[in-house]
Steps between C-alpha positions, in 0.01 A plus 500: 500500500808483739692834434861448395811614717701757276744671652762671318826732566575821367717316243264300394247754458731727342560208212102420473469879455679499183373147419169656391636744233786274400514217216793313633506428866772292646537388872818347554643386800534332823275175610193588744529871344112544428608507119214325356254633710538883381496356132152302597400834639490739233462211212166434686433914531567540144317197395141674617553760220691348301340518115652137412302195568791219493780544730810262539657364894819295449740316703768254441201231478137515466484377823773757670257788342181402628677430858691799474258750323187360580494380837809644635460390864139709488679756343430447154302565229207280579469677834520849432191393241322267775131512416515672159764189296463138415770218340437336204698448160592669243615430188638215630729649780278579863389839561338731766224700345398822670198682524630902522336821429600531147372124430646134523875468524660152420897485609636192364805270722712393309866333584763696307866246555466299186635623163133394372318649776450852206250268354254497774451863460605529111192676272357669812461909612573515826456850737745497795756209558613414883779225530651389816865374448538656185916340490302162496312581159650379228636795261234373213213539763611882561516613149177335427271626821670889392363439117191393661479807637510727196146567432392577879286794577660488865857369514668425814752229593580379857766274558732395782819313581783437763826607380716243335834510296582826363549347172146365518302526173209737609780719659660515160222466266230752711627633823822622485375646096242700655676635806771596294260678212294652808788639672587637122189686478425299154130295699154652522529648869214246608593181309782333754404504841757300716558468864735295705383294893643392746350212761525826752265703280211282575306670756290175591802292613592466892898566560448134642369404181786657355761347718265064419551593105911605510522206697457299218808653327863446572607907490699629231418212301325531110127431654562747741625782315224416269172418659605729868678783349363491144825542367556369157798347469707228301573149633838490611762297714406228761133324459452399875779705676363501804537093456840539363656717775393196780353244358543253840260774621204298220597180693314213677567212649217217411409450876391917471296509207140368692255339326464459097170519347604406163842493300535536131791446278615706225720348188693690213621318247844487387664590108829576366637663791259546769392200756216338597416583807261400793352726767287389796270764717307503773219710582354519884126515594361765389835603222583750786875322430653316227828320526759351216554171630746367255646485176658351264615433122627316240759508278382529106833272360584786226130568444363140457274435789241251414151430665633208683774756666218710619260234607753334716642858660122599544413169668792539763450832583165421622542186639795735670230801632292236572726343748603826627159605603245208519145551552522814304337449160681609243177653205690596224812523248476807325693451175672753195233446273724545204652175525162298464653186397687474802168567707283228336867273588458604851095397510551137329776444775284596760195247395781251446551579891157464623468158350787360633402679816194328521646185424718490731354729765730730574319848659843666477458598164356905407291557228473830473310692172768556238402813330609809306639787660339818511802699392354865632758843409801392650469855676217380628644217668814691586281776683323220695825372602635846647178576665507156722871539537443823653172390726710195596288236375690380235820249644731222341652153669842396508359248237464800223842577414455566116180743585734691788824547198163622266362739699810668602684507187217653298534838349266665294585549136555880420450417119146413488211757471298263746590351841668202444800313649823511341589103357812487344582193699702716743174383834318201486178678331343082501463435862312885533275367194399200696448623838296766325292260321422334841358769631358762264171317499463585847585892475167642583489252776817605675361859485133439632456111616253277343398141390770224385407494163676649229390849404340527158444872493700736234819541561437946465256614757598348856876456437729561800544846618496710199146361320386394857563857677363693170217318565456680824580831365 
């Protein structure tokens, strides 16, 4: 069996120390901070003794727990138990079952996001509990896996997070309640045992590493203070203001932008107020860069855009990118899904099209797959956006002036609980919504290469940055 590569700080140690003894044990902090890891550690310690046979590992998804917990990058669960565990399901979710000193062990991976995700677990007795992104899990998932809990011989709970909004629901609901009745005195001395990393508190990353990972942050910005510092802290002022300070500094002329491996197109649909609007993107070989192109929109006449409006603005604009960049295909429209009407409009158009197309045969014509959007956490897309504006790989034509207005008007809106972008109509929140739907199928991609296709993977798990990096951890 290969041995695995711990190597901890005196931090970390310090925190596992207490981890044993403790029932509560929260690791909060930076990206790349070894967070997870110390949790794996003393779950799997505590699991050899422990006198409960069914244990629970959750992330935001099924998936993102038995990446995250289980494998972990060799890291995980299944390796520290390497010759003595096996998969294989149970009670209808998958689970690793361990052979240990006091007898089998069965921890159970479950995904915890969903307000029905409670049910996977609901009727069971479960021992210790370890969840990775605990701010993913849905609130009903929490109060379900701690009343799960009540009957355990051995109780311990392991979970971790990077910081978000202070207002944040496990801040208000769980974190903030027990610091505050800890610091009062009013907790069991070894019930709440938190700790707070940095990305400089991991002993196992190079300064050079250090120096490749803030690279992918503009400084100062949300992600930064977040997933570098592991500062929590609310969404506030400018989205991209590195992009709004100089946003000529984004731009390309076509004869610079190289050679296209594929572009996609990106639509958001129009209604009462808001336009319909039309976003073209180009990815180079390899997604090491990926370009807006152009733009455009179209007017909803007081809120009455028909199908025929759509199909004949959707038809120009890529007979339009087509023209602009021949020879590049052009794979897919990503569309809002919540207008599907509009969609199955934009399909019978297109086969309209191709037989008049091969009637007539014209080879002018794109047909590209008209399809749903995939409509990730806007801060999802947002933080993808930041991190290639700050690597310099994401850039914007002359031809995109509705997507240049977007991306430096927007402003975050200090209202909301969650990241979101303020739209009161005061920035054009429809051209960001289409140039995001262009590309958010490609995120992974744009972080680690790969095939054409589009990815089919969850969207928790191997997101951008923060899921991608706490993968690592």
């Amino acid at each position: 069996m290969k041995p695995i590569p711990f190597q901890f700080s005196e931090k970390h140690r310090l925190y596992m120390q207490r981890a044993r003894i403790c029932t509560l044990n929260v690791a909060e902090g930076a990206v790349r901070s070894g967070k997870t890891v110390d949790n794996l550690f003393v779950f799997a310690h505590l699991l050899d003794f422990s006198r409960d046979r069914l244990h629970l590992a959750t992330g935001a998804s099924a998936r993102q727990a038995k990446a995250i917990l289980g494998d972990g990058n060799g890291f995980g669960l299944e390796w520290i138990f390497q010759g003595r565990c096996r998969w294989a399901p149970y009670k209808g979710a998958e689970a690793l079952f361990v052979n240990t000193t006091a007898g089998e062990k069965i921890i159970l991976f479950v995904g915890g996001k969903n307000a029905d995700a409670y049910k996977r677990i609901r009727g069971l007795s479960i021992g210790m509990w370890i969840a990775t992104e605990i701010n993913l899990h849905h609130p009903t998932m929490i109060r379900e896996a701690f009343s799960r809990q009540i009957a355990a011989k051995d109780r311990h709970i392991f979970w971790d997070l990077n910081p978000e909004s202070p207002g944040a629901v496990i801040y208000r609901d769980y974190l903030d309640r027990y610091a505050a009745q800890s610091a009062a005195g009013t907790l069991e001395e070894t019930f709440y045992n938190y700790e707070h990393f940095t990305i400089f508190d991991n002993c196992t990353i190079t300064p050079a590493r250090i120096r490749e990972i803030t690279a992918q942050y503009e400084e100062g910005s949300l992600w930064y203070r977040r997933d570098i510092l592991g500062e929590r802290c609310a969404a506030e002022g400018m989205v991209y203001p590195r992009f709004a300070e100089n946003p000529d500094a984004f731009l390309v002329e076509k004869d610079e932008i190289g050679p296209l491996a594929l572009i996609t197109v990106g639509v958001d649909f129009g209604g009462n107020r808001s336009k319909t609007t039309f976003a073209a993107v180009g990815f180079s070989p390899g997604f090491r860069y990926m370009t807006a192109l152009c733009d455009a929109k179209l007017d909803n006449h007081m809120g009455e855009v028909t199908s025929e409006d759509v199909n004949a603005a959707c038809e120009a604009f890529l007979l339009r990118v087509a023209k602009d960049y021949p020879g590049v295909p052009i794979r897919y429209v990503f569309c809002d899904n919540e207008a599907q009407y509009l969609i199955h409009g934009l399909k019978r158009a297109q086969k309209q099209r191709r037989t008049i197309s091969n009637t007539d045969k014209r080879t002018n014509i794109p047909f590209p797959s008209i399809t749903n959007a995939r409509k990730r956490p806007i801060h999802e897309r947002i933080r993808c956006e930041t991190s290639l504006l700050a690597a310099g790989r994401l850039r914007l034509t002359r031809d995109c002036p509705l997507l240049r207005v977007g991306l430096s008007g927007a402003v975050w809106d200090a209202s909301k609980e969650k990241d979101v972008r303020l739209d009161n109509f005061t920035s054009d929140i429809d051209i960001l919504d289409a140039f995001e739907y262009a590309f958010e199928q490609y995120m992974e991609k744009l972080v680690s290469g790969g095939s054409l296709a589009p990815d089919s993977t969850e969207t928790a798990g191997s997101m951008l940055l923060s899921q991608h990096d706490s993968f690592k951890e």
